[in-house]
Backbone as CSV, one residue per row, in Angstrom:
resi,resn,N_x,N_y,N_z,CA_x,CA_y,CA_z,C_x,C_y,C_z
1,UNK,-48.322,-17.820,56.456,-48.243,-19.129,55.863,-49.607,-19.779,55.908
2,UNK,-49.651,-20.509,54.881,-51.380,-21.141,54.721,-51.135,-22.662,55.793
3,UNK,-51.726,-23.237,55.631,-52.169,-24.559,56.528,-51.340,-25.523,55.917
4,UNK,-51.047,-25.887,54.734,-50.308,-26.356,54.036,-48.588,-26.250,53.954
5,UNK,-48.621,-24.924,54.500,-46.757,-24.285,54.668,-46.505,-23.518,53.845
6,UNK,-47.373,-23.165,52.982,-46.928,-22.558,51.880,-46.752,-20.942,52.335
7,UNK,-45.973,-20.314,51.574,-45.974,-18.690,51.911,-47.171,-18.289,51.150
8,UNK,-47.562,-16.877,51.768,-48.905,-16.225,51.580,-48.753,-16.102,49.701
9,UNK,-47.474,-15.436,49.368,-47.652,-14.983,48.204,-45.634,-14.929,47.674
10,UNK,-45.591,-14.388,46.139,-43.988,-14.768,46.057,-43.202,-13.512,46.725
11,UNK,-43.959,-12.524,46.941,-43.074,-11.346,47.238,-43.115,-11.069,49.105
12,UNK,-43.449,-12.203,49.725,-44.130,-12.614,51.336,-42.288,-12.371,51.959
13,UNK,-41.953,-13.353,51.967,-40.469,-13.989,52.264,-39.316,-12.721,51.978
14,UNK,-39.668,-12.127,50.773,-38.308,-11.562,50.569,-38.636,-10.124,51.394
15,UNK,-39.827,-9.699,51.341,-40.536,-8.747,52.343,-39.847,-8.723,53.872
16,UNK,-40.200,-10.146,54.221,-39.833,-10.382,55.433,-38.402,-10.287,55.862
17,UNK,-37.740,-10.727,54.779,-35.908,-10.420,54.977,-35.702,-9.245,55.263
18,UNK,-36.627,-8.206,53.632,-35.778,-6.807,53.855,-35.932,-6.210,55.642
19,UNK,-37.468,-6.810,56.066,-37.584,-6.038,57.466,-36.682,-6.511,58.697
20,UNK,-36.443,-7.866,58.208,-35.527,-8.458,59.666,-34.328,-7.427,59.335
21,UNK,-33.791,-7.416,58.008,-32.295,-6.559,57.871,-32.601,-5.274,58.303
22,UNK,-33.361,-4.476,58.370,-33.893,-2.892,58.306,-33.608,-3.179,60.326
23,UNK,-34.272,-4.017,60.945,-34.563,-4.069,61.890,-32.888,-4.591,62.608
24,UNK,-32.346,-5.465,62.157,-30.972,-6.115,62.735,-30.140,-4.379,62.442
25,UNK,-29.643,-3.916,61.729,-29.203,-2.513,61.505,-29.709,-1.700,62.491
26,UNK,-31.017,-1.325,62.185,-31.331,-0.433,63.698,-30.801,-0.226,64.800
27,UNK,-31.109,-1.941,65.027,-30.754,-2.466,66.557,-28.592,-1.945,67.093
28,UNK,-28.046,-2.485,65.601,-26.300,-2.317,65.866,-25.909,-0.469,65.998
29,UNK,-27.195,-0.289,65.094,-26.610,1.241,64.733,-26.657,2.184,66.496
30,UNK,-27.688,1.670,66.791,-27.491,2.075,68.386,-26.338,1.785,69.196
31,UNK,-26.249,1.068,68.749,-24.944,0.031,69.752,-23.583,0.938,69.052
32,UNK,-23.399,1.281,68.069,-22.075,1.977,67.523,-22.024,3.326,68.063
33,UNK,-20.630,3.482,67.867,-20.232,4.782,68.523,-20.553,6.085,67.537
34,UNK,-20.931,5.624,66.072,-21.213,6.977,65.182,-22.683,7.114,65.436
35,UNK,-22.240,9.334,65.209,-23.503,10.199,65.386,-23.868,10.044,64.085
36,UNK,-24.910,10.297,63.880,-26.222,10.947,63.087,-25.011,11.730,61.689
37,UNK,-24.690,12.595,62.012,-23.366,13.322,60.869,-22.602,12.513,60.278
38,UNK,-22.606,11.601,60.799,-21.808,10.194,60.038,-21.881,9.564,59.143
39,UNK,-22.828,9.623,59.412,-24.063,8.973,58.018,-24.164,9.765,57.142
40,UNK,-25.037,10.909,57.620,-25.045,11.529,56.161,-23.974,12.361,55.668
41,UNK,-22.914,12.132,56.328,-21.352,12.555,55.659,-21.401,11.105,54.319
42,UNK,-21.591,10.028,54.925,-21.331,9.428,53.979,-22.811,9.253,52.724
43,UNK,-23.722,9.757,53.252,-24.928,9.570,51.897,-24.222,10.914,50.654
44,UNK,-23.261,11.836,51.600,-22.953,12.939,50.509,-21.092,12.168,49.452
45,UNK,-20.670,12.029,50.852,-19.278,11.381,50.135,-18.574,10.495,51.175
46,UNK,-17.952,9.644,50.376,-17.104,8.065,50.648,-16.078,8.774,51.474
47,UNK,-15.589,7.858,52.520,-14.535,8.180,53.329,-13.765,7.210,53.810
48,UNK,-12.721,7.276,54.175,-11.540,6.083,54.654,-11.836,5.845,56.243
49,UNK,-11.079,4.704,56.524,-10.779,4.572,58.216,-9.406,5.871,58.300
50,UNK,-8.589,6.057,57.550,-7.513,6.943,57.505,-8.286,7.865,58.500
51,UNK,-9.223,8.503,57.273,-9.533,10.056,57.400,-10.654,10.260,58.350
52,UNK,-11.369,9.537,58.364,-11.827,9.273,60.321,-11.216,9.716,61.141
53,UNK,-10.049,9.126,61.637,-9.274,8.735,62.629,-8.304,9.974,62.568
54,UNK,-7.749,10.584,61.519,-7.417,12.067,61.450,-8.004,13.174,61.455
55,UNK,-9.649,12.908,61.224,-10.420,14.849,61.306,-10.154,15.463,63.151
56,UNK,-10.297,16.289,63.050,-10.125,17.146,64.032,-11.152,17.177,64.400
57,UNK,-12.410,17.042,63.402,-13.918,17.215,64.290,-14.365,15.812,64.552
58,UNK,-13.379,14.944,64.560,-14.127,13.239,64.964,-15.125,13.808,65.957
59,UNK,-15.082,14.157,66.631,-16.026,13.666,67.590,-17.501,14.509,67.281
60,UNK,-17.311,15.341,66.221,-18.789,15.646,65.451,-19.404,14.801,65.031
61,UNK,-18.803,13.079,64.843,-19.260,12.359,63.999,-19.289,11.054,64.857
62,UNK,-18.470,11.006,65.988,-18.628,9.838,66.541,-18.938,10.116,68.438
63,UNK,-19.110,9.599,68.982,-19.673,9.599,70.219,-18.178,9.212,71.106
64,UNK,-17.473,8.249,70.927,-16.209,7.889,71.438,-14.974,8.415,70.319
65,UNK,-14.243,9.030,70.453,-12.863,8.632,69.558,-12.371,7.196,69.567
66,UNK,-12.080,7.262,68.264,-11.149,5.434,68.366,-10.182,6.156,66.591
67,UNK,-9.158,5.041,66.552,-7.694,4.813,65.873,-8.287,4.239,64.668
68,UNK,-7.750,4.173,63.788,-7.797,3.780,62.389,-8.325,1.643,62.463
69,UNK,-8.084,1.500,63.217,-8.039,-0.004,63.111,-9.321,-0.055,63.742
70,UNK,-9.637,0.504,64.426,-11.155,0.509,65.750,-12.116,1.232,64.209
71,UNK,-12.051,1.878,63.823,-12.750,2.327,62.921,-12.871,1.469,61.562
72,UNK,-11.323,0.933,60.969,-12.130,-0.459,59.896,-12.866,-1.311,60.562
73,UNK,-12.707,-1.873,62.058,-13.643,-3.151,62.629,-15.243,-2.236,62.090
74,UNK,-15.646,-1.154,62.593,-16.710,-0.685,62.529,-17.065,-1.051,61.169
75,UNK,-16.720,-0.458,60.076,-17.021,-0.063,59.177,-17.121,-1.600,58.206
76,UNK,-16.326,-2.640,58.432,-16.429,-4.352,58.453,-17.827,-4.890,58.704
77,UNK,-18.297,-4.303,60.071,-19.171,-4.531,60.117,-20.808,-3.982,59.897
78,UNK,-20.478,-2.820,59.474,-21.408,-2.345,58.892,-21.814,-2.469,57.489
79,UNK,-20.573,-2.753,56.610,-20.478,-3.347,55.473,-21.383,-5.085,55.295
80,UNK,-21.016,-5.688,56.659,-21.821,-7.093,56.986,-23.336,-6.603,57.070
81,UNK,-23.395,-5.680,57.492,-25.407,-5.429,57.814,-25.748,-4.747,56.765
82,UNK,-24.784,-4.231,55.607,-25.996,-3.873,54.219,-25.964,-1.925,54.922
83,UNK,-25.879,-1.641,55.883,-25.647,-0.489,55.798,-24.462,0.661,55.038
84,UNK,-23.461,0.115,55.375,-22.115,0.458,54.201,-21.528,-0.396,52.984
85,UNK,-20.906,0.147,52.054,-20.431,-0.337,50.781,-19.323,0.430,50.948
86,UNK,-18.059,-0.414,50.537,-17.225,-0.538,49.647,-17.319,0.827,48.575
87,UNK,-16.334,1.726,48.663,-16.423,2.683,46.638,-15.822,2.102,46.024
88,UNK,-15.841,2.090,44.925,-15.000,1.000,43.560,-14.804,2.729,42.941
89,UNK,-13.490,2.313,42.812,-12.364,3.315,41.295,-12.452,2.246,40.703
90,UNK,-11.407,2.857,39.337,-11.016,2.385,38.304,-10.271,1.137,38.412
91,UNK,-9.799,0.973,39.406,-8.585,0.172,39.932,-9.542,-0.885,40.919
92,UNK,-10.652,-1.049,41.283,-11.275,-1.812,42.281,-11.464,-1.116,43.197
93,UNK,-12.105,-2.109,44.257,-12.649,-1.220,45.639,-11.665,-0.661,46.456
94,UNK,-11.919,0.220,47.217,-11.146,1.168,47.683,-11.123,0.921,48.998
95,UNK,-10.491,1.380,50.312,-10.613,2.084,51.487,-11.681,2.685,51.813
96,UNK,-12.252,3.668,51.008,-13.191,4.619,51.393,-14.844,3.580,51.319
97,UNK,-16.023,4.090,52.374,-17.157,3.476,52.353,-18.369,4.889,51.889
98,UNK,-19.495,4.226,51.857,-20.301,4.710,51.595,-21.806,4.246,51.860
99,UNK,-22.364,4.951,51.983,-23.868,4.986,52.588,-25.063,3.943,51.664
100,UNK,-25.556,2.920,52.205,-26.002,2.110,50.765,-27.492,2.878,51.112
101,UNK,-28.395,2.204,50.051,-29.631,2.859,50.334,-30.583,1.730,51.296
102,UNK,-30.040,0.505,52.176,-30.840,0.213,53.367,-30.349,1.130,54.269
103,UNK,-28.804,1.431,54.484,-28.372,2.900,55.266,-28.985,3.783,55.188
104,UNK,-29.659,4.141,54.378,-30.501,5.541,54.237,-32.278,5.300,54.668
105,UNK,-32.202,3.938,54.242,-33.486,3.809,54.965,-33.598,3.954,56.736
106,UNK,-32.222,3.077,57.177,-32.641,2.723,58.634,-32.396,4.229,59.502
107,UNK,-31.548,5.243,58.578,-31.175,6.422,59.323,-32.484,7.339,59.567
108,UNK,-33.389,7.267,58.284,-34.302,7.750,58.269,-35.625,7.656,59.516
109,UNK,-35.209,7.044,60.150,-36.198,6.381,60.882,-36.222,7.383,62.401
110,UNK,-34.671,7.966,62.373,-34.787,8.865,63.323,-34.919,10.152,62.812
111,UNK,-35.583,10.981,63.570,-35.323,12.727,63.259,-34.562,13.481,63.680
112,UNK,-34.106,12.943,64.420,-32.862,13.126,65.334,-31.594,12.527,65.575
113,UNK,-30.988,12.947,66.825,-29.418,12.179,66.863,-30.206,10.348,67.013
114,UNK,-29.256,9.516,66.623,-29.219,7.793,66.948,-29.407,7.364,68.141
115,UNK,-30.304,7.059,68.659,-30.684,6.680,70.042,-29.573,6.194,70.520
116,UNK,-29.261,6.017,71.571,-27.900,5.449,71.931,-28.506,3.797,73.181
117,UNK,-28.170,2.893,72.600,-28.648,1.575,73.357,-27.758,1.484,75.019
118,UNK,-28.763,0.579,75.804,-28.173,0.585,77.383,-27.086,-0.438,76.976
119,UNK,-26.179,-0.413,78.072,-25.099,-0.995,78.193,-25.373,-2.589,77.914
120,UNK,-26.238,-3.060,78.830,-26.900,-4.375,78.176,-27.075,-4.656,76.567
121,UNK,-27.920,-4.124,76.011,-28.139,-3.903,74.795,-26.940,-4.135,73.535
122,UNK,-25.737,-3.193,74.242,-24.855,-3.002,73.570,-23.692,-4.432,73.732
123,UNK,-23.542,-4.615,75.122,-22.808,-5.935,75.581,-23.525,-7.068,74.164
124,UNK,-24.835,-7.354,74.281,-25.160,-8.126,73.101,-24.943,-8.148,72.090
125,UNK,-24.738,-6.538,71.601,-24.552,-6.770,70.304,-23.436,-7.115,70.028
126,UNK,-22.297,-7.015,71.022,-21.154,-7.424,70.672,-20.731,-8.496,70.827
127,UNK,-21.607,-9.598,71.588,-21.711,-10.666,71.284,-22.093,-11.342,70.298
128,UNK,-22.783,-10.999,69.507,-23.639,-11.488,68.155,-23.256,-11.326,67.297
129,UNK,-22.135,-9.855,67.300,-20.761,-9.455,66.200,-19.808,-10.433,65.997
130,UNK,-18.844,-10.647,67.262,-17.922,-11.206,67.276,-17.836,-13.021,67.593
131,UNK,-19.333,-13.225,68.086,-19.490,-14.946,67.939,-19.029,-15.716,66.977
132,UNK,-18.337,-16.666,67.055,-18.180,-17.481,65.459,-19.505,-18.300,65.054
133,UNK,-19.440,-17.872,64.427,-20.618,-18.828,62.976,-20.283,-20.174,63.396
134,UNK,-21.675,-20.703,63.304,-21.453,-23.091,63.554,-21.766,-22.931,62.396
């Protein structure tokens, strides 16, 4: 910002959003119970809380098992951070989610499995999830 208040330039601000969002994602994606396979299950194809909660290899994909309802909260909120979307049929949006492309950015960032955040870390984020909005 100049001396005046003004932003540096017009493309300054929206710069700065995409990185706080790139960076707020990071931070949750640690905190969640899905692996690394999770993701790019979904950069290849859309999937339900159903069919989660029924594979036999869940736990290829997630770090904890959890039930169909523990898995829409997730996926609610990943939909809130710009990492997942909604698939739209013919008929409107569906059950099934999918990988947006800030998801593909923030996954990218590891080469490996998803760091997994300390218990602290994680206690927060679930404070910052489930807080109500003033």
């Amino acid at each position: 910002m100049t001396a005046a208040g003004s932003h540096d330039g017009p493309g300054t601000s929206l710069e700065a959003n995409d990185r706080r969002a790139r960076e707020r994602a990071a931070r949750s994606l640690t905190c969640l119970p899905f692996r690394r396979a999770f993701y790019e299950e979904l950069s290849e194809r859309a999937i339900s809380n159903t069919e989660l909660a029924a594979r036999v290899d869940q736990s290829a994909l997630v770090f904890v098992p959890f039930a169909e309802a523990r898995a829409e909260d997730h996926f609610i909120w990943l939909i809130r951070l710009g990492v997942l979307r909604r698939e739209v049929d013919g008929q409107g949006l569906t059950e099934r989610v999918r990988l947006t492309p800030l998801g593909r950015s923030v996954i990218s960032r590891w080469p490996g499995e998803i760091p997994r955040a300390g218990l602290r870390q994680r206690i927060r984020q679930t404070f910052l999830r489930h807080r109500p909005r003033l």
